[in-house]
C-alpha positions as CSV (number, residue, x, y, z in Angstrom):
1,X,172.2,48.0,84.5
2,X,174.9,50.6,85.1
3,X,174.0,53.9,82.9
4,X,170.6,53.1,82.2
5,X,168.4,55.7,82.4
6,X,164.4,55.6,83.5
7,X,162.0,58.5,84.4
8,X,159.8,58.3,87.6
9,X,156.6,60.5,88.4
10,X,157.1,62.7,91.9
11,X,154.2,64.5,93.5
12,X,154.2,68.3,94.1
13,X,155.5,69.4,97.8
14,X,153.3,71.0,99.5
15,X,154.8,74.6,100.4
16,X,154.1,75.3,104.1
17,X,154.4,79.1,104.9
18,X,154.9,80.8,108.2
19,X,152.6,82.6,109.6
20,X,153.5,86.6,110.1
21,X,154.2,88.0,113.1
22,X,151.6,90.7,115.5
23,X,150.7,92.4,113.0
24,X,151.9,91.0,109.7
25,X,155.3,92.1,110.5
26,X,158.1,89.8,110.5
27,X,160.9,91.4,111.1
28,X,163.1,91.7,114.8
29,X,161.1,91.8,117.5
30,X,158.1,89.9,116.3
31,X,157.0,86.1,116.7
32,X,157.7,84.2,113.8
33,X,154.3,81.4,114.3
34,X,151.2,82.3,116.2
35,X,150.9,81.2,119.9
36,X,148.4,77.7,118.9
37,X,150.9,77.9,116.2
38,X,152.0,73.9,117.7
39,X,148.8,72.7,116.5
40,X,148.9,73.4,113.2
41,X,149.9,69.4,112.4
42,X,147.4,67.9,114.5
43,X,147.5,67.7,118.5
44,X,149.5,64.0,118.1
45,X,152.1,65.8,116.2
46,X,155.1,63.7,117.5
47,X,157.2,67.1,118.5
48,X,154.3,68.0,120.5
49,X,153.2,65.0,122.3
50,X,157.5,65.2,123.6
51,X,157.7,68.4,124.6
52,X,154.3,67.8,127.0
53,X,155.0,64.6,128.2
54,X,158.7,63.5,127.9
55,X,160.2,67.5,128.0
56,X,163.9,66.3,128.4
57,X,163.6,63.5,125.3
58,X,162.5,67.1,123.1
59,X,165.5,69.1,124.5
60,X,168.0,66.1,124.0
61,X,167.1,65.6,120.7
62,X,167.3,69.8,119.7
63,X,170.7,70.4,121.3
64,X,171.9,67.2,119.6
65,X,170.5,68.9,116.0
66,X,172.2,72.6,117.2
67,X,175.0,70.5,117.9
68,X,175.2,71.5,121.3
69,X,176.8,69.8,124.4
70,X,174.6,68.4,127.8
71,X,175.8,71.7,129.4
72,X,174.3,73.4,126.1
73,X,177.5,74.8,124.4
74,X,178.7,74.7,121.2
75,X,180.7,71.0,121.1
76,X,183.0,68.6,119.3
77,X,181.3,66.0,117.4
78,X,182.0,63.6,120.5
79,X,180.5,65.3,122.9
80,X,177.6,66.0,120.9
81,X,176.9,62.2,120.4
82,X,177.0,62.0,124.2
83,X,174.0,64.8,124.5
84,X,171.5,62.6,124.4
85,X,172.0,59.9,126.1
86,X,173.6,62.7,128.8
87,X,170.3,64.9,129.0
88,X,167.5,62.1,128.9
């Protein structure tokens, strides 16, 4: 019913840290994850498994989240919903 109230037992998040940079720095100029830094999920992480075998499906899918155009500039929110389906 509308108002009622109810509780409801959540698990804890994991907290997933990056790794530091050549030689624990992290500041400019330094790597933010280590080079086999793509495996830490697994090699059949989904991100992975595009970028090696279906390259242009990965880029198409991060310029549509930077909200970039095909020609990879900063777009209207039409022309970003064309990336996609413009890069693949």
């Amino acid at each position: 019913k509308e108002g009622q109230e109810f509780t409801a037992k959540a698990s804890p998040i994991p907290v997933i840290t990056a790794s530091k940079g050549v030689g624990g720095s992290s500041g400019p100029g330094s790597w933010k994850d280590g080079l086999c830094s793509c495996l830490r999920y697994g090699c059949c992480h989904p991100h992975l498994c595009l970028s090696f075998w279906c390259m242009p499906i990965a880029l198409a899918q991060v310029m549509t989240r930077m909200r970039l155009n095909f020609l990879a500039q900063r777009g209207s929110v039409s022309e970003v919903a064309k990336t996609f389906t413009r890069v693949v």
